[in-house]
N, C-alpha and C positions, 0 to 999 in steps of 0.2 A: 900496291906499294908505290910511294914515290922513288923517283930515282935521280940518281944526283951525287955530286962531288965528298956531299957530308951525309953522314951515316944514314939508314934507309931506316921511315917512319913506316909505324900500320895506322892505318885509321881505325875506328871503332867503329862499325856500318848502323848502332843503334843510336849512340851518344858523338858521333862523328870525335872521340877522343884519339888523338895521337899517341901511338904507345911505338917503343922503341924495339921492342922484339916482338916474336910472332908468339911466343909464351905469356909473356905479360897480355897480351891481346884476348887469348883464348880465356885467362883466368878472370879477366876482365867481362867478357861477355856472358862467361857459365857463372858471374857474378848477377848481371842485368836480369838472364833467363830465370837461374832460379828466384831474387824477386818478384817476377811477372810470377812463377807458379805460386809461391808463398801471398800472394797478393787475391789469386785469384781462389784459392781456397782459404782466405780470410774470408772471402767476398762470399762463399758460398757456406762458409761455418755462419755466418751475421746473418745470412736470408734464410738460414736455415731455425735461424736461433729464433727471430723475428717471428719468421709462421707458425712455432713451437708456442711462442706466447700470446700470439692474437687467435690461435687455439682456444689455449686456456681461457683466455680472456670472455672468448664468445660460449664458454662450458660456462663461467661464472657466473655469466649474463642471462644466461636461458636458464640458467639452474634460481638465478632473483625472481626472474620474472615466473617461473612456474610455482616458488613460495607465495612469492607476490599474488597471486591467480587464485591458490589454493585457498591464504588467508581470505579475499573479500569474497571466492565462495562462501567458505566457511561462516563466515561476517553475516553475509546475505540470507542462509542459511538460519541461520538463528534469528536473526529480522522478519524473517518470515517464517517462523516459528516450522523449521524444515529441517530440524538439525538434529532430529530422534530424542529429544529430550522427554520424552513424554506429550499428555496432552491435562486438559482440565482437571479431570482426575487428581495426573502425579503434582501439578500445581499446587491445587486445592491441599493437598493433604502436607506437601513439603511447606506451604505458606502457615497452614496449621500447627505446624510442631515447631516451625518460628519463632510464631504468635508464644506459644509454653514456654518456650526458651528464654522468652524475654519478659516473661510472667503478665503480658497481655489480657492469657487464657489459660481457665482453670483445666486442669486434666480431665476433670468428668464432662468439659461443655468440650473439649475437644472430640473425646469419642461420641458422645449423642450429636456432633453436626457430622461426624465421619459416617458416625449409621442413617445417619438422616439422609448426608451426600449417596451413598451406596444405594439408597431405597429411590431415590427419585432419579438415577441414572438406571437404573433397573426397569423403570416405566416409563424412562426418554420425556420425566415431564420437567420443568423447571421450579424447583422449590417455592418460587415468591419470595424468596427474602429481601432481592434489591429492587424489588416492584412497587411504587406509586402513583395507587388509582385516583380518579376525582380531578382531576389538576384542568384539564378543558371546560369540566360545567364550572369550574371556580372560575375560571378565566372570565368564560360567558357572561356567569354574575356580576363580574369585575368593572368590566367594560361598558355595561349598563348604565352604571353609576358612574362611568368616571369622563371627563370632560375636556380635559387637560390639552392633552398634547395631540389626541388622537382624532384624526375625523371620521375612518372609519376600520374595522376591522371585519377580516374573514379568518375562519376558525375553522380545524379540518373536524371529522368525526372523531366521537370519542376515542382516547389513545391512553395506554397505561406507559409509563413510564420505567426501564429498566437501567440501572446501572451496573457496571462492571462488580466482580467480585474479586475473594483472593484468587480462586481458579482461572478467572480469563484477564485480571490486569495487564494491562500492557499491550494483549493483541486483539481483544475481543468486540468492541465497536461495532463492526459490520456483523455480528451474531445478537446484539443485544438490541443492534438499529431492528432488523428483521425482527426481533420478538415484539419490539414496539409497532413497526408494521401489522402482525401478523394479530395481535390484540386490537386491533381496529378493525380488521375483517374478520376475527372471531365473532366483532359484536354489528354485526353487519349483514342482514339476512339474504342479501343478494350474494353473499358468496359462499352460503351451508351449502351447495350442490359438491363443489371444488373441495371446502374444508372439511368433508364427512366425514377422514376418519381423523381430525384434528379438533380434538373437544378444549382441550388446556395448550398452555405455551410451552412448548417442548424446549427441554435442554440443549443448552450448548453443544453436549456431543452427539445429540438426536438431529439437532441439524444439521451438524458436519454427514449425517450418513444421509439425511433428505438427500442434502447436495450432491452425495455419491451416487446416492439412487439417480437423480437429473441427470449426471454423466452417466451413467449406463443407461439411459434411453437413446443416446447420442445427443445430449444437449453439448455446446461449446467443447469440441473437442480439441480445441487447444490451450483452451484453457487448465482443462483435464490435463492435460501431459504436464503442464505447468507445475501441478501439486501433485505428479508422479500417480492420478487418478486416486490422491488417497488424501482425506481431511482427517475425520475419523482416528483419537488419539495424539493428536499432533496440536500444535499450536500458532497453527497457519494461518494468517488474515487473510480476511479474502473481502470482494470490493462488490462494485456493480455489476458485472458479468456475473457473478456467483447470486447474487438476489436475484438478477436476471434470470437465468435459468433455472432456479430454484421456482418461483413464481408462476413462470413459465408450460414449467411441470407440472405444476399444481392446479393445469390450466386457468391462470390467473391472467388477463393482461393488462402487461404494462411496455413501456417502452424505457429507454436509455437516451437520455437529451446530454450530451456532453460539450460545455461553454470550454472549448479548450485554449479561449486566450480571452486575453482585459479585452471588455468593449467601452472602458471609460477611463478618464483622467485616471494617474496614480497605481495605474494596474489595478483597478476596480471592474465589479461585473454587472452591473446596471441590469443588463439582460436576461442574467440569472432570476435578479427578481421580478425583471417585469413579466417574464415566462409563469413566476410562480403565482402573480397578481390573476395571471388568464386563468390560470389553473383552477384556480380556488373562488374566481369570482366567475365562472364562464356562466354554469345551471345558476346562480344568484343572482341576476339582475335586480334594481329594486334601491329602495334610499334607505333602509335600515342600515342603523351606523354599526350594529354587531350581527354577522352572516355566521351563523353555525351553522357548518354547511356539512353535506355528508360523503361530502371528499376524504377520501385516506390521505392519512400523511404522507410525504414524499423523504423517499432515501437519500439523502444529501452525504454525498464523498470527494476528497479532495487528498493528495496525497499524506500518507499516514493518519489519516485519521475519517471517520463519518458520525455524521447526527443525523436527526429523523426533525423536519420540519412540519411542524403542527400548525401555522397561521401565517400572517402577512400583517401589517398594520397601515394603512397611510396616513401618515400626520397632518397637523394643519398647513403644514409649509409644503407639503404633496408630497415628500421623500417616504420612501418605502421602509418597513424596518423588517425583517424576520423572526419570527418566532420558533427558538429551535430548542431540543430537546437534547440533550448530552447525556452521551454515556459516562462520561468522564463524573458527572457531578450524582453524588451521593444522594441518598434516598431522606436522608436527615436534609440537607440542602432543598429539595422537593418539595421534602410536606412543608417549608415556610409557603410556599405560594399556594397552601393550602388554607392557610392562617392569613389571607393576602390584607395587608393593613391600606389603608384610604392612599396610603401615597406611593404607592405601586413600587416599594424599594425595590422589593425581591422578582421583579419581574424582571430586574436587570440583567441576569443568570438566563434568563430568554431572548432579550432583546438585541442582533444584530443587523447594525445599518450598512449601507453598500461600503462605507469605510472600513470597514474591519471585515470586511471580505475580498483580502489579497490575494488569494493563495494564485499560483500561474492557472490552474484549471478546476475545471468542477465537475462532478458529471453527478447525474439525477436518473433515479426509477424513478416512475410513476403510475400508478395504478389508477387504470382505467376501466375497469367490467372484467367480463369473465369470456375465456374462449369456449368455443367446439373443439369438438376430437380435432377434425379437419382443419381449424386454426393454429392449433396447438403442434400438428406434425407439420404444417406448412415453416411453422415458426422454429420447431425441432433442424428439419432441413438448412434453414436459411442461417442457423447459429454454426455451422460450419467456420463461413468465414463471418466473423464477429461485424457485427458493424451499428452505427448506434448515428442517431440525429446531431447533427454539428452547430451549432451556434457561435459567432456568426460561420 
């Protein structure tokens, strides 16, 4: 307190305010104190409110992002036919009763292809309905006579042609590439030792269990885990690892050449086909302008989709063209290049040049002879860790 002639002041020791009694002082101060407390449990109700919501906030987040996970599983899942819907089979038969629905199909051709499906799933063999034979000696004929554009061509061995059905549209490609393979070395007497107990083209779901058979000898075991060891009923695409091993097992060999990036202007692959040139013209030496040669086709795959390459062309201008065989395209589509007219229209449905083959990667089986036991388990072993020729 100051002191002095006129009345005696308090100071306020927070706010240095002058007050005039020691009452007014204290009321004063237990004024200041309680705002600092009221202050300080604002401060601690707001950080408390705050972590209460960045809580929640991080619950909302992890609970999106786990829908989020679930759905493009789920996505992926059905993209790769993993998603329990059935397999060929429940396809075949729901795309059937469609077909009725929309008066497509008469009720009695329904049930005689349903008994018909039942009887050839029953002997793992493949119907023949989207099968067209003949198309390579046509080819051969073709080229003979024709003049044009071409200077010379190589032609693999004879090759049937398979397209999709109602039971595998959409995933089936790499099952129908392989029946088209696998009908080239049926007619190929260098491989009746391997294909002994393989007389006809077995069915889509007869190869889904080949392929299971290959994983239980230990072919590509991570592959295996991939399709949970299970094809068989399912509507699962499967690529070159799966012809791979399939192949494989069959003591078949062949190897995996995989182009996994552009070797030309425009993300082109130049290389793909010049690989395919060696391939098909290697045992051909010689100036015959049409090589039917007794080369097996080659399994060509690029993402979401594969064809079976049957020939090579080199034109007069030297560019390369490829001759490929699609599942995609119908059996009606086919027999034209059976009926092949003087000015080669329908050969266009065969014909790609390095331009129209963009896709980022390519990868290629290729069948080359036959193994020994000892080859076969050397090549069992080494499928472990996957691994396949790079180009470049």
């Amino acid at each position: 307190p100051n002191t002095g002639s006129a009345e005696q002041l308090y100071e306020c020791p927070i706010c240095s305010l002058t007050c005039t009694n020691v009452q007014i002082l204290q009321e004063h101060v237990d004024l200041h104190l309680e705002e600092q407390h009221f202050s300080e449990g604002g401060n601690l109700r707001d950080l408390e409110l705050a972590q209460q919501l960045q809580i929640e906030e991080d619950k909302q987040q992890r609970s999106e992002e786990e829908r989020r996970e679930k759905e493009e599983f789920n996505k992926l899942q059905r993209q790769y036919g993993l998603d329990n819907s059935g397999g060929y089979k429940q396809q075949l038969v729901k795309n059937m009763e469609r077909e009725v629905d929309r008066g497509r199909m008469q009720p009695f051709e329904y049930h005689k292809r349903k008994a018909d499906m039942m009887e050839s799933l029953a002997f793992g063999i493949d119907d023949g309905k989207t099968k067209t034979s003949g198309i390579i000696e046509t080819l051969c004929k073709y080229y003979q006579n024709e003049n044009k554009d071409v200077r010379r061509v190589w032609l693999s061995a004879s090759v049937d042609h398979f397209h999709s059905s109602l039971g595998d549209k959409g995933w089936g490609c790499g099952y129908r590439n392989f029946q088209m393979l696998l009908s080239s070395l049926l007619q190929n007497s260098s491989y009746d030792d391997c294909l002994r107990g393989i007389v006809l083209t077995p069915s889509i779901p007869k190869i889904q269990s080949m392929i299971e058979d290959a994983w239980k000898e230990g072919f590509d075991p991570q592959g295996a885990s991939h399709f949970n060891n299970r094809l068989h009923g399912t509507k699962a695409w499967i690529g070159a690892c799966e012809i791979y091993s399939l192949l494989t097992s069959l003591r078949i060999k062949c190897q995996i050449v995989d182009f996994h990036k552009p070797t030309g202007p425009m993300g082109t692959h130049p290389r793909l086909l010049e690989w395919i040139l060696r391939y098909y013209s290697a045992d051909n030496e010689g100036s015959a302008k049409v090589v039917c040669t007794s080369r097996p086709p080659i399994y060509l795959q690029h993402q979401g989709h594969s064809r079976t390459v049957v020939g090579i062309e080199e034109r007069k201008n030297r560019a390369l063209c490829l001759l490929l065989f699609d599942p995609g395209c119908s059996s009606q589509e086919m027999q034209k290049l059976l009926k092949q007219s003087g000015d080669g229209t329908s050969l266009k449905m065969l014909r790609r040049l390095v331009g129209s083959l963009k896709e980022k990667q390519y990868q290629i089986v290729a069948v080359d002879g036959v193994l020994t036991l000892e080859e076969k388990a050397a090549r069992c072993r080494a499928s472990r860790v996957f691994t396949s020729e790079k180009i470049p």
